[in-house]
One Martini backbone bead per residue (centre of mass of N, CA, C, O) as a GRO file, in nm:
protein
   47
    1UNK     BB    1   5.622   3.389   4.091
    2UNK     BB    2   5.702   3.275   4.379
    3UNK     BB    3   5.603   2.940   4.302
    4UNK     BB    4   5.795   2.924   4.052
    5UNK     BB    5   6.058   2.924   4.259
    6UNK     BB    6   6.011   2.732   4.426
    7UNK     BB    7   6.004   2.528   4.258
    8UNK     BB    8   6.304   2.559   4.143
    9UNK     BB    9   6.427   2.515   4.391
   10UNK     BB   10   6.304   2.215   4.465
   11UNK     BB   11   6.445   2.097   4.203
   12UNK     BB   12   6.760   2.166   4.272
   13UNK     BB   13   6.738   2.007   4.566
   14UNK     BB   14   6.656   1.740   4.421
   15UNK     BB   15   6.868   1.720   4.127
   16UNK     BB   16   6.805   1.943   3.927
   17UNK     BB   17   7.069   2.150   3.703
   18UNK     BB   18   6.835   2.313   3.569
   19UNK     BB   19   6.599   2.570   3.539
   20UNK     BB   20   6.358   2.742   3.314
   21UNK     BB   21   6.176   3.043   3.312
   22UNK     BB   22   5.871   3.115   3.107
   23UNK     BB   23   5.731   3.072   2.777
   24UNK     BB   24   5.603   2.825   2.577
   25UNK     BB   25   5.626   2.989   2.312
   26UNK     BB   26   5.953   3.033   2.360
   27UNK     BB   27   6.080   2.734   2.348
   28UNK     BB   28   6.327   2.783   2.148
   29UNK     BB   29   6.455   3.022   2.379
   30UNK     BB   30   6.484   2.863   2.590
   31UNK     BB   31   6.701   2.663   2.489
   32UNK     BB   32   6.905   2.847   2.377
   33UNK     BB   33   6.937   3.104   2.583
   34UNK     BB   34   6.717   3.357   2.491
   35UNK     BB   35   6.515   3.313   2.752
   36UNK     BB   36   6.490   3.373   3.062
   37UNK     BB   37   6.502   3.203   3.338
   38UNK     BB   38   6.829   3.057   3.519
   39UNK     BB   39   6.852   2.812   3.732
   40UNK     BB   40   7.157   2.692   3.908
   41UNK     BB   41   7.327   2.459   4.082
   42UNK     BB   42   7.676   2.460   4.216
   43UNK     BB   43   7.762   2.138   4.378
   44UNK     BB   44   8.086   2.288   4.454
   45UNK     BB   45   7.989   2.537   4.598
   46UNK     BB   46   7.862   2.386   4.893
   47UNK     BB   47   8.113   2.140   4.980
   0.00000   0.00000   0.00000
């Protein structure tokens, strides 16, 4: 697990607005926001 979150820590730190982290499987419920763990950064409050 800690790979994956390096990688959206780093994706989110390069301009990526979203990362969601789950399974392939669930991939309509990864889209619709009911599966998975979703990072943001919101660069409004960094700044």
């Amino acid at each position: 697990m800690i790979p994956k979150l390096e990688n959206a820590f780093s994706a989110v730190e390069s301009g990526v607005r979203k990362v969601i982290i789950g399974k392939a499987e669930s991939l309509q419920q990864l889209i619709d926001g009911t599966s998975g763990t979703s990072i943001v950064w919101d660069r409004h409050e960094n700044n």
